[in-house]
C-alpha positions in Angstrom: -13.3 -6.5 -22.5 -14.4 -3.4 -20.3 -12.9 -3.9 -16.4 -14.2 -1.1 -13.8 -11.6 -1.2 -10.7 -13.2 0.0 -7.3 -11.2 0.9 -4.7 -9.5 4.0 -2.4 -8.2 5.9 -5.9 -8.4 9.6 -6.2 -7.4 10.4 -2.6 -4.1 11.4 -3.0 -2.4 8.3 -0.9 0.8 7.4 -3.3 -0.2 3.8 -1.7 -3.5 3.5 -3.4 -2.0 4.7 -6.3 0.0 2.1 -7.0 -2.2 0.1 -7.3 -4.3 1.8 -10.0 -0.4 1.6 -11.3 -0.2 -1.8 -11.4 -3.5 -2.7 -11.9 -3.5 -1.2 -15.4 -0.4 -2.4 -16.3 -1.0 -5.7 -15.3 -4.5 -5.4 -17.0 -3.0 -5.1 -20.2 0.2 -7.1 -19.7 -1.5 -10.1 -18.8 -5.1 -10.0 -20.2 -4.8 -8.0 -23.0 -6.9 -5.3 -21.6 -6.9 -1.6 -22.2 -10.2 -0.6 -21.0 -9.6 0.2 -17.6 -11.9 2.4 -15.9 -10.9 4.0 -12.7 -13.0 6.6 -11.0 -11.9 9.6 -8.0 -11.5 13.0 -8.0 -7.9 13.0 -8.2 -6.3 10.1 -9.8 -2.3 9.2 -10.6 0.0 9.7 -13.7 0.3 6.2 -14.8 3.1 4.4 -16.7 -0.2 2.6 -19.1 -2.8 4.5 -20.1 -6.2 4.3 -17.6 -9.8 5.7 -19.0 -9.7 8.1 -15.6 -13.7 9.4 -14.9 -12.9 12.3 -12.7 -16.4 12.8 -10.3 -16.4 15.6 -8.3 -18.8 16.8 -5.7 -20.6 14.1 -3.2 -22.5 11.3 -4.2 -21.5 11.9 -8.5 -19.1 9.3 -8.0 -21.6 7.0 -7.5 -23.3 8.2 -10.3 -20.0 7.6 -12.5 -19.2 4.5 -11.1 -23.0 3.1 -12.2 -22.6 4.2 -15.2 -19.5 2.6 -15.6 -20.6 -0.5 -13.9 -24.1 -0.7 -16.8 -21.4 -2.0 -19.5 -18.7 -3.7 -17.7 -17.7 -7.2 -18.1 -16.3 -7.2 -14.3 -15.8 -5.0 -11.4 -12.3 -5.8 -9.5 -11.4 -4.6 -6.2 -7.7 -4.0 -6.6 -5.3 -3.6 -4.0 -5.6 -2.7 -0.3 -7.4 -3.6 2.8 -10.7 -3.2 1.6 -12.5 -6.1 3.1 -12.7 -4.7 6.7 -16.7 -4.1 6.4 -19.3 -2.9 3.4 -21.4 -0.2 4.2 -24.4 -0.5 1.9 -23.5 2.9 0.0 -20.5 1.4 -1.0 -19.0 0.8 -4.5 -19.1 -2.8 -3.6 -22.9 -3.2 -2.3 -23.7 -1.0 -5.8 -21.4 -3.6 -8.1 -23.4 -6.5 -6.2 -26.8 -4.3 -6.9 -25.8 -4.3 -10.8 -24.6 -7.9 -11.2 -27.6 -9.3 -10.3 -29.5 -7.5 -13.2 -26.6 -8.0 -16.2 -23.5 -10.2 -17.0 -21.4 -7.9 -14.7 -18.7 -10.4 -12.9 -17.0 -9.6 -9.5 -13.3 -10.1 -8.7 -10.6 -9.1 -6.2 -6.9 -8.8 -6.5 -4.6 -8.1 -4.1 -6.6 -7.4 -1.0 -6.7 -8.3 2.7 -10.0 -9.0 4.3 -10.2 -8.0 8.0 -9.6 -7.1 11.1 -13.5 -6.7 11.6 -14.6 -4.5 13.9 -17.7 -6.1 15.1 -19.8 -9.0 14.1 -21.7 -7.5 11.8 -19.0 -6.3 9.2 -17.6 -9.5 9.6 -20.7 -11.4 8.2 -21.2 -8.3 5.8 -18.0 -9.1 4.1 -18.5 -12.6 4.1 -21.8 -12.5 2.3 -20.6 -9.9 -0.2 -17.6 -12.6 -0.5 -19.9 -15.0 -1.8 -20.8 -13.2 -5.1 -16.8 -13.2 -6.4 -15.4 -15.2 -8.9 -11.7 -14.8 -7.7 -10.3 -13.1 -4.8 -6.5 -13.3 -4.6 -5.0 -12.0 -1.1 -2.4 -10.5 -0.4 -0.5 -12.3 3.2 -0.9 -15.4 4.5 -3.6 -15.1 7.2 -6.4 -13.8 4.5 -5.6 -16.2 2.4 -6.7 -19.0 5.4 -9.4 -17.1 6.6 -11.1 -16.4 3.1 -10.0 -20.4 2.5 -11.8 -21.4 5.6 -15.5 -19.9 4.2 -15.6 -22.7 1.3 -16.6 -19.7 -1.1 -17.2 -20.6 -4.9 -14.8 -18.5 -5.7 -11.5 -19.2 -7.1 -9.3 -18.0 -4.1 -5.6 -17.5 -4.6 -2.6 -17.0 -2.7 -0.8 -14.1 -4.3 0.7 -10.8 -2.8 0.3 -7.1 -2.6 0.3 -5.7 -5.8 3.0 -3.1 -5.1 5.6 -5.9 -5.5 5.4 -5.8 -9.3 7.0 -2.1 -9.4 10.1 -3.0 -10.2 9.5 -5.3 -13.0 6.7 -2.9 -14.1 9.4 0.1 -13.7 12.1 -2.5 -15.0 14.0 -1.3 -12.1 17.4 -2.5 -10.8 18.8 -1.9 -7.3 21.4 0.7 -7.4 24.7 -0.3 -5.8 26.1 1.2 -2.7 29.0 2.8 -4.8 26.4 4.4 -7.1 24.4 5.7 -4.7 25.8 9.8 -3.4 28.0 10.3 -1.0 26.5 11.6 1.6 23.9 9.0 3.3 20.4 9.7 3.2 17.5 8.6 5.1 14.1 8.0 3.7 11.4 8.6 6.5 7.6 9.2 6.2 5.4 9.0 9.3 1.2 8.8 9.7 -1.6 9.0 12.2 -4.1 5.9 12.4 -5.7 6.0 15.3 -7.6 9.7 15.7 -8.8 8.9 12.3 -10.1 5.4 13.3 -11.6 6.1 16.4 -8.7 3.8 17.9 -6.9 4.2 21.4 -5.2 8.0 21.0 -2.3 7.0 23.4 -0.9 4.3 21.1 -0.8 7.0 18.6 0.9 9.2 20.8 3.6 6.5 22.4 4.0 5.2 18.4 4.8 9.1 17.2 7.0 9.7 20.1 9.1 6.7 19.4 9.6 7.8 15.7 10.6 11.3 17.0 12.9 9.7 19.5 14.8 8.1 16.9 14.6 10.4 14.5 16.4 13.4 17.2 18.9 10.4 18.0 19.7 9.9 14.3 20.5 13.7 13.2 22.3 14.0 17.1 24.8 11.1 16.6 25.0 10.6 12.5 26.2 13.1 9.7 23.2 11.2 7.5 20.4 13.0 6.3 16.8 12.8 5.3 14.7 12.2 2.6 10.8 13.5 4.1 7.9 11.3 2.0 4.7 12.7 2.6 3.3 9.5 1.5 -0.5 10.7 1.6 -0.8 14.5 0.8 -5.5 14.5 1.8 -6.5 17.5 3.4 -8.2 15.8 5.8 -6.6 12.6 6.5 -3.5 12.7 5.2 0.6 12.8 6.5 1.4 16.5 7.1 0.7 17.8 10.1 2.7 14.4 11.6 5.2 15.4 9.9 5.6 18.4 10.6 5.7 17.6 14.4 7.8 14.7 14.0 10.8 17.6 12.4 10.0 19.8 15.1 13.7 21.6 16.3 15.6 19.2 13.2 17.7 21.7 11.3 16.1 22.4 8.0 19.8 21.7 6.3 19.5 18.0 7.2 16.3 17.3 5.6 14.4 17.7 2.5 10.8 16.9 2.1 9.2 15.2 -0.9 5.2 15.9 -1.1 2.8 13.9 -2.2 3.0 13.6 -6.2 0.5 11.7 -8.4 3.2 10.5 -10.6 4.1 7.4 -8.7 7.1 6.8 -10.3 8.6 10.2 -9.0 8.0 8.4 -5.6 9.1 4.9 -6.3 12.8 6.7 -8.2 13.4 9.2 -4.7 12.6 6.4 -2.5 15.0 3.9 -4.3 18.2 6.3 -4.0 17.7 6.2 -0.1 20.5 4.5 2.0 17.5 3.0 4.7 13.9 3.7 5.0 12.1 4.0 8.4 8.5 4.7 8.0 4.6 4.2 9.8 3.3 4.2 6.0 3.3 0.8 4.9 3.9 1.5 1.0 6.9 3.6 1.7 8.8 0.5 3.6 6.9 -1.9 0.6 8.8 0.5 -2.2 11.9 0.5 -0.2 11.8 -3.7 -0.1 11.2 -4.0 -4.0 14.1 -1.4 -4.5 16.9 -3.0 -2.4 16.6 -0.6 0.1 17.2 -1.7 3.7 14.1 -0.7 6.0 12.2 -0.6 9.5 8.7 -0.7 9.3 6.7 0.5 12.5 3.8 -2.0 12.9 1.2 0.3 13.6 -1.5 -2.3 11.9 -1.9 -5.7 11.9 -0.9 -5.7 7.6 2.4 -4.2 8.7 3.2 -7.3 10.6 1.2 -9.6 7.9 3.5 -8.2 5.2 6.5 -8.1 7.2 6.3 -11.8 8.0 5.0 -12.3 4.6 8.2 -11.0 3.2 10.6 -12.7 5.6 11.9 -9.3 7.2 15.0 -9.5 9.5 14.5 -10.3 12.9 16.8 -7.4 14.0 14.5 -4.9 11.5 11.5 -5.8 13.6 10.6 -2.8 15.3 7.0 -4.1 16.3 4.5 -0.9 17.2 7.6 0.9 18.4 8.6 -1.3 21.3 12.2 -1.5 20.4 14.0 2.0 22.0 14.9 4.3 19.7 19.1 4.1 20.6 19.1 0.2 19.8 17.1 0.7 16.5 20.2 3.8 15.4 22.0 1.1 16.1 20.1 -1.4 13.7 20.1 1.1 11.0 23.6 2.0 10.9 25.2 -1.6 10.8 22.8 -2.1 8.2 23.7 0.4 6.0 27.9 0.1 6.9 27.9 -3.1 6.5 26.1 -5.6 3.7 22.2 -5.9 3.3 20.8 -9.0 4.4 17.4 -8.2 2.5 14.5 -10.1 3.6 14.6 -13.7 2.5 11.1 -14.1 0.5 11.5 -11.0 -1.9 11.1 -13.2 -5.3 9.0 -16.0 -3.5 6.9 -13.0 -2.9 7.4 -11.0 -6.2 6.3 -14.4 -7.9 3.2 -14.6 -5.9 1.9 -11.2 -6.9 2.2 -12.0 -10.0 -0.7 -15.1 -9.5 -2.9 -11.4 -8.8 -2.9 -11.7 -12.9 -2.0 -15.3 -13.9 -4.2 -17.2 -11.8 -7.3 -14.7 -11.1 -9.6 -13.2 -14.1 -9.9 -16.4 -16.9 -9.9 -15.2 -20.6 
């Protein structure tokens, strides 16, 4: 069996990449796959072995993907929230092209299907929805909206991917007393909205907020930080944010951690951090599957979806930075002085991922 994956790989966004991670892990740990074709530019390290097509220059990974695609027994969008709309250059309009002509099936595992922007995507995505033969999602409210289309498709509740790290990793969270001495911070911050078109001043409010607490926590603690540069694009990516949010922060107190395409450089650094307080939604996910306490600012509507998913401590809720800065210090040090009180559905939610694999593509 041949699977192409499509989705955001190759981008240099440690998020993405876990789920090229997982995917081909899980391909092979539950379906006895090994040939598992993922095309970008710039794809991860990966714990199992992928078939990587690297395309590079515009429009040749189309030309790859097609390719790919002419001898496939599925195409699976894997991980992310990549149901928002479907232009008709896309890898997914091209997969629905080719599986009208050959035995190609379509799948999805691990995704989210909206917010729509307009009408029009909405009804995109639902038409293109009509041509699976399993979509798994991964929170609650895509699950009910996807349900409420009466698609033929086998649809299934499951969970973000990302959750199977640490039984992929065969991780165990380290104890307080084996943890250093010293505490450490992990914090990794991202624009959305100049890169969406969105509203600019809920960009600026949401980046002053982290830098608020972020002056207050090297001000009144001796803890120090751990800087993820969760997306390292060019264009898009997390480091001129960050550099603005450690503007005047002594460079003793801080070291940063760049993007790396081995994933599980990121997911070990990460799970040695005291607390995690982050924008980037898969540096607060690998903090939560590593036992490590964390504040995720809800800068999109799957940040809220995943933290009420997961069951995440009323007192940890943040929201889009509407909780001051002093009170959330305050949050943050009783929770690492004092036991964890880890969110309540971690294995309800851990169990669900796992459905991405057990209850999705039938051998």
């Amino acid at each position: 069996m041949k699977i192409t994956y499509e989705g955001f790989y190759g981008f240099q966004n440690a998020g993405d990449d876990a789920f090229v991670e997982v995917s081909s892990w899980g391909a092979q740990k539950f379906w006895s796959c090994t040939n598992n074709v993922f095309i970008g530019a710039q794809l991860p390290t990966t714990v199992q072995a992928i078939k990587a097509r690297e395309s590079k220059g515009k429009g040749l990974d189309r030309i790859s993907f097609l390719r790919e695609l002419k001898n496939s027994d599925y195409m699976i969008s894997a991980g992310g929230s990549t149901f928002s709309k479907l232009p008709f250059h896309s890898n997914k309009a091209v997969g629905r092209i080719v599986s009208k002509y050959n035995n190609l099936k379509l799948g999805a595992i691990g995704v989210s299907v909206g917010p729509f922007k307009s009408i029009a995507d909405e009804k995109q995505v639902q038409k293109y929805l009509k041509h699976l033969t399993f979509i798994s999602l991964r929170d609650q409210r895509s699950y009910d909206y996807v349900s409420s289309l009466h698609l033929k498709a086998k649809v299934v509740n499951s969970f973000d991917l990302a959750a199977l790290m640490p039984m992929m990793y065969k991780h165990t969270p380290l104890k307080v007393s084996t943890k250093a001495t010293a505490k450490t911070i992990g914090i990794s911050i991202c624009n959305y909205e100049q890169y969406t078109g969105g509203n600019l001043s809920r960009q600026t409010k949401r980046n002053d907020y982290f830098k608020q607490l972020v002056d207050l926590l090297i001000a009144q603690t001796n803890y120090n930080l751990k800087v993820f540069i969760i997306n390292g694009n060019n264009s898009f990516g997390d480091t001129n944010a960050t550099n603005k949010l450690l503007e005047g922060v002594d460079p003793k107190r801080y070291k940063t951690y760049p993007y790396t395409p081995n994933i599980k450089s990121t997911w070990d650094e990460i799970s040695t951090c005291d607390f995690m307080i982050s924008t980037r939604l898969h540096a607060s996910i690998f903090a939560c599957y590593a036992g490590v306490p964390f504040v995720l600012i809800e800068y999109h509507r799957k940040c809220s979806d995943f933290l009420d998913d997961v069951g995440q401590h009323p007192r940890l809720r943040v929201m889009d930075g509407e909780i001051s800065p002093t009170e959330t210090l305050q949050q943050v040090i009783e929770h690492i002085e004092m036991p964890y009180t880890a969110p309540k559905r971690i294995k309800e939610t851990i169990d669900r991922s796992l459905l991405n694999f057990t209850q999705t593509l039938a051998l």
